[in-house]
N, C-alpha and C positions, 0 to 999 in steps of 0.2 A: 821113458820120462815119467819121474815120480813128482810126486804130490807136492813135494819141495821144487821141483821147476816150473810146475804150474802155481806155485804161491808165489813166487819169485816174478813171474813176468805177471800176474795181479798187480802183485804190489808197485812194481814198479810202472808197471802202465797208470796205476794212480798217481806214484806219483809227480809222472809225467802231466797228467790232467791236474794236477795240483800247482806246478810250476807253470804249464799256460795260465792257470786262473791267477794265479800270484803273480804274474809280469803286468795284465795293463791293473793290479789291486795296486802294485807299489808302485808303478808309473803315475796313476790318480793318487796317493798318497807322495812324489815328488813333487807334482803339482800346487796341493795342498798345502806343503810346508813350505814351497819355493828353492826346495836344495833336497835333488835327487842324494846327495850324501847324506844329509841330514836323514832321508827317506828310506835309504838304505840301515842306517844305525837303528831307529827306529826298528823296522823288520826284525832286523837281529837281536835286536833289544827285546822283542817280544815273544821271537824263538827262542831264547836264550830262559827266559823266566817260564816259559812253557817244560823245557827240557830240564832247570833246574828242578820243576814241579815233580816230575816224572823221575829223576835219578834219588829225589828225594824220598820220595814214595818206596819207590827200590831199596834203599839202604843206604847210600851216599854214595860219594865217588871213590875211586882206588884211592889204596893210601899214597902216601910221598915217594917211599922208595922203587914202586911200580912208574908212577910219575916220573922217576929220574931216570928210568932206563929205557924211557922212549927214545928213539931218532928223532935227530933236531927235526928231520924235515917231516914227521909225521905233523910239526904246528904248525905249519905252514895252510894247511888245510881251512882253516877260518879267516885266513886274507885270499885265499882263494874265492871261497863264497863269497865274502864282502863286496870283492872285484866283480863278480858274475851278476850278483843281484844289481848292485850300480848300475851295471853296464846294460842289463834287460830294463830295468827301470829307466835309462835314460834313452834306450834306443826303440820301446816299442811303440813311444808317440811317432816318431823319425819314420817308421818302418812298417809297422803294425806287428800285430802278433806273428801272420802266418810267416812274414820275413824273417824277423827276429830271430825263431825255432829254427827256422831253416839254416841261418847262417850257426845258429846255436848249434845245431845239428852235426851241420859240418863240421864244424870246429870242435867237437868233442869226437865225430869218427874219425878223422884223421892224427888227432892225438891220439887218440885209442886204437889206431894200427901202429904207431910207434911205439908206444907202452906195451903192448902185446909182445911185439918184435923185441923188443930190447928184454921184457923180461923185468921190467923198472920197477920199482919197491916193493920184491918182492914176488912179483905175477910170474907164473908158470908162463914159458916164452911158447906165443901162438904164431906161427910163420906168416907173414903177409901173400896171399894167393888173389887169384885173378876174382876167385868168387867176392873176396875182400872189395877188393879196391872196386868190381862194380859195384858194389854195396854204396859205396862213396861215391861213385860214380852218378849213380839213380839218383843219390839226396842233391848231387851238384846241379842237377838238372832241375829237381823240386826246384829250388831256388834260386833259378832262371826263369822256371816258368812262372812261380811265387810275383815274380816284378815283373815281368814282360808280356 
């Protein structure tokens, strides 16, 4: 395991710790405006002017003709996050954080042994195995014992 798998699971354990801290930030930011959608747009609105900073910085974005030869469903990916932040912003009053993640959780490993399985845009196909599915397994139980 090289230097790039351990930057890999850094980065991502931030930003793991980044999206608990940013669920109850926009959950008090729904509050705030009175319309978790509005609260969501917002977010995005601010990620978005953040990332425009940074692509600009860089040199701009692909040109047009790169742009036309994406797959439709690679746009898909920004009403995806729009939906996920909504939905953490309006459920971790509901739930609290530690629920939220949990049910987050599962819901992103059990897609993620179908996506794996199938092979789906693109992914090198990982077989689903028993070590898998305890893996899902263990988190179902988090969040069991998470509420009960």
């Amino acid at each position: 395991m090289g230097a790039a798998f351990w930057t890999a699971l850094v980065l991502v354990g931030l930003g793991g710790i980044a999206l608990a801290v940013q669920a109850p930030i926009n959950a008090a930011l729904g509050r705030s405006v009175d319309d978790g959608v509005a609260a969501a747009m917002i977010s995005f609105g601010i990620g978005f002017l953040l990332l425009l900073a940074v692509v600009s910085l860089r040199g701009g974005l692909p040109g047009l003709a790169v742009l036309k030869a994406v797959p439709w469903w690679c746009w898909t990916g920004g009403a995806l996050g729009a939906f996920y932040v909504w939905a953490v912003l309006w459920s971790v009053p509901r739930l609290g954080v530690v629920t939220t993640f949990a049910v987050l959780i599962l819901g992103q490993l059990t897609a993620a042994l179908i996506l794996d399985a199938s092979g789906a845009f693109g992914l090198a196909v990982k077989e689903i195995t028993l070590q898998r599915i305890g893996a899902v397994a263990l988190v179902s139980a988090g969040l069991v014992l998470s509420r009960f």
